[in-house]
Structure formats: structure tokens, C-alpha cells
C-alpha positions, 0 to 999 in steps of 0.5 A: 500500500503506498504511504501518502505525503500531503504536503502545504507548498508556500512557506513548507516546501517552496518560497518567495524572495521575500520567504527564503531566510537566507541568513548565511553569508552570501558565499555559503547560499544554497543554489535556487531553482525557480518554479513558479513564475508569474507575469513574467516574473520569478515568484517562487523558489526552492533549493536545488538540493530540495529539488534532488528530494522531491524527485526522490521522494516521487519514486518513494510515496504518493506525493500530493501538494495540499494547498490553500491557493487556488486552481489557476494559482497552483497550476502556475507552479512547475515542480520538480519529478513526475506531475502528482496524480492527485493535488489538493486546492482552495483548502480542500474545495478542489481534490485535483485527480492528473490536474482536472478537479473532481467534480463529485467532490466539489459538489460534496464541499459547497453542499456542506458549507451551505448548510453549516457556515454563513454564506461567502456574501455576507463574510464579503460584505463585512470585510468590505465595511470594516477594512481601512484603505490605510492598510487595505491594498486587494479583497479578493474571493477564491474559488467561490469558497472564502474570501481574502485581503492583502494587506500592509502588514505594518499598518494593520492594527493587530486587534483588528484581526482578533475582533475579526476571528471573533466575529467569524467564529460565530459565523462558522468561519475561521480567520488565519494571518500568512504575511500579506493576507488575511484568510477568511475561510468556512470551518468545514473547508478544510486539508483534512477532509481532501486527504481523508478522501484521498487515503480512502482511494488509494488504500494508504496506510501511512500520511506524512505532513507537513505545514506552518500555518494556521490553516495546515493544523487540522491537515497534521492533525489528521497525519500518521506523522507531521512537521512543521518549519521553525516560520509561520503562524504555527511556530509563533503560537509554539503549537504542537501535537502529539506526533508533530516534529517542530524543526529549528529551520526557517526559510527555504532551508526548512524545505529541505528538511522536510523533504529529508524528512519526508524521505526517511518516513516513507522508507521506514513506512 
């Protein structure tokens, strides 16, 4: 039975500029490869040793990339080794099988949050009243199922974001911070459900994760094992459970101790 690897891809495996730490002298840097480029610009990043890894790791698991971007946005980025089977969008909204959303699944995901979150317009038309042009740059809905803004991180007033959370908790939405944005996104929509499917189709006895936002949470928690970098939102908060390994690496670096972690789990699985 093949061991299943669900793993978050901004700020776990792959990095901005802006994302990357490279806190070592610039002689020392590690080699980057780009995979992702956007209008003709490069926006994403990882080592070319990570790069190496995730190869590897293609001939070793069932490698499935578990994030919160959107279709067109996660279809942007060229990984390294083999396209995955499965991928994972929009927090769990679209379960991706060779790229082509599952439209049963989907249908599944919007029937619920219909029927357990106040609707997408409402959380719209809150943040659209409540957000100050001061510090507001974009308010943007992905996918028809949350909402985010981007925001200037620092002019955002940091009790604006708890009375936020507060509100949408009363909602059946949760709020999470990652840098620039702000995520506002219905509770039942979540990582760990997609999984869950996935697990149940392909028999996997094993599911390695790994994670650093608030977002990713639920996804380590439903993992046999799990990791979380030394960055984000996680390891501001210390979080941790039972079977999550918090790893001192920050930045691009952390990416590639995942990846070797990863790599060992699935040997040993």
C-alpha cells in the first residue's frame, strides 16, 4: 500500500524572495531553482538540493501538494519529478485527480458549507465595511469558497484581526494571518477532509505532513506523522501535537528538511 505525503507548498516546501531566510553569508547560499513564475516574473523558489528530494521522494510515496491557493494559482507552479496524480486546492474545495478537479467532490464541499457556515456574501460584505484603505491594498474571493485581503502588514492594527476571528467564529468561519493576507475561510473547508478522501482511494496506510500555518493544523492533525518549519503562524503560537516534529529551520532551508524528512518516513513506512 503506498504511504501518502500531503504536503502545504508556500512557506513548507517552496518560497518567495521575500520567504527564503537566507541568513548565511552570501558565499555559503544554497543554489535556487525557480518554479513558479508569474507575469513574467520569478515568484517562487526552492533549493536545488530540495529539488534532488522531491524527485526522490516521487519514486518513494504518493506525493500530493495540499494547498490553500487556488486552481489557476497552483497550476502556475512547475515542480520538480513526475506531475502528482492527485493535488489538493482552495483548502480542500478542489481534490485535483492528473490536474482536472473532481467534480463529485466539489459538489460534496459547497453542499456542506451551505448548510453549516454563513454564506461567502455576507463574510464579503463585512470585510468590505470594516477594512481601512490605510492598510487595505486587494479583497479578493477564491474559488467561490472564502474570501481574502492583502494587506500592509505594518499598518494593520493587530486587534483588528482578533475582533475579526471573533466575529467569524460565530459565523462558522475561521480567520488565519500568512504575511500579506488575511484568510477568511468556512470551518468545514478544510486539508483534512481532501486527504481523508484521498487515503480512502488509494488504500494508504501511512500520511506524512507537513505545514506552518494556521490553516495546515487540522491537515497534521489528521497525519500518521507531521512537521512543521521553525516560520509561520504555527511556530509563533509554539503549537504542537502529539506526533508533530517542530524543526529549528526557517526559510527555504526548512524545505529541505522536510523533504529529508519526508524521505526517511516513507522508507521506514
Amino acid at each position: 500500500m503506498p504511504v501518502l505525503v500531503a504536503s502545504d507548498l508556500d512557506r513548507t516546501l517552496i518560497y518567495s524572495a521575500a520567504a527564503l531566510a537566507l541568513t548565511m553569508p552570501d558565499a555559503r547560499a544554497p543554489r535556487l531553482l525557480c518554479v513558479e513564475v508569474h507575469e513574467s516574473r520569478p515568484l517562487s523558489f526552492m533549493t536545488e538540493t530540495s529539488a534532488r528530494l522531491l524527485t526522490e521522494l516521487g519514486d518513494a510515496a504518493l506525493f500530493m501538494p495540499t494547498t490553500t491557493r487556488t486552481r489557476k494559482q497552483y497550476l502556475r507552479i512547475n515542480l520538480p519529478g513526475p506531475p502528482p496524480k492527485y493535488a489538493i486546492c482552495a483548502n480542500g474545495g478542489h481534490l485535483l485527480v492528473d490536474g482536472v478537479s473532481d467534480p463529485d467532490w466539489h459538489a460534496s464541499v459547497t453542499a456542506r458549507l451551505a448548510d453549516e457556515c454563513a454564506p461567502l456574501a455576507e463574510v464579503q460584505a463585512h470585510l468590505a465595511a470594516f477594512s481601512d484603505p490605510l492598510w487595505l491594498r486587494k479583497q479578493r474571493v477564491a474559488e467561490d469558497l472564502f474570501a481574502y485581503l492583502v494587506v500592509e502588514r505594518e499598518l494593520l492594527p493587530e486587534e483588528w484581526v482578533k475582533e475579526l476571528a471573533v466575529w467569524a467564529e460565530n459565523r462558522g468561519w475561521t480567520v488565519s494571518l500568512q504575511g500579506r493576507k488575511i484568510y477568511a475561510v468556512p470551518k468545514p473547508l478544510t486539508k483534512s477532509a481532501a486527504v481523508r478522501e484521498v487515503v480512502r482511494r488509494t488504500g494508504a496506510q501511512l500520511t506524512l505532513a507537513a505545514g506552518d500555518s494556521l490553516l495546515d493544523a487540522d491537515l497534521l492533525l489528521a497525519a500518521d506523522r507531521g512537521w512543521r518549519p521553525g516560520h509561520g503562524e504555527l511556530a509563533d503560537e509554539a503549537w504542537t501535537a502529539p506526533r508533530i516534529t517542530a524543526l529549528p529551520e526557517r526559510g527555504v532551508l526548512a524545505g529541505e528538511r522536510i523533504l529529508r524528512e519526508f524521505l526517511r518516513g516513507a522508507h521506514e513506512g
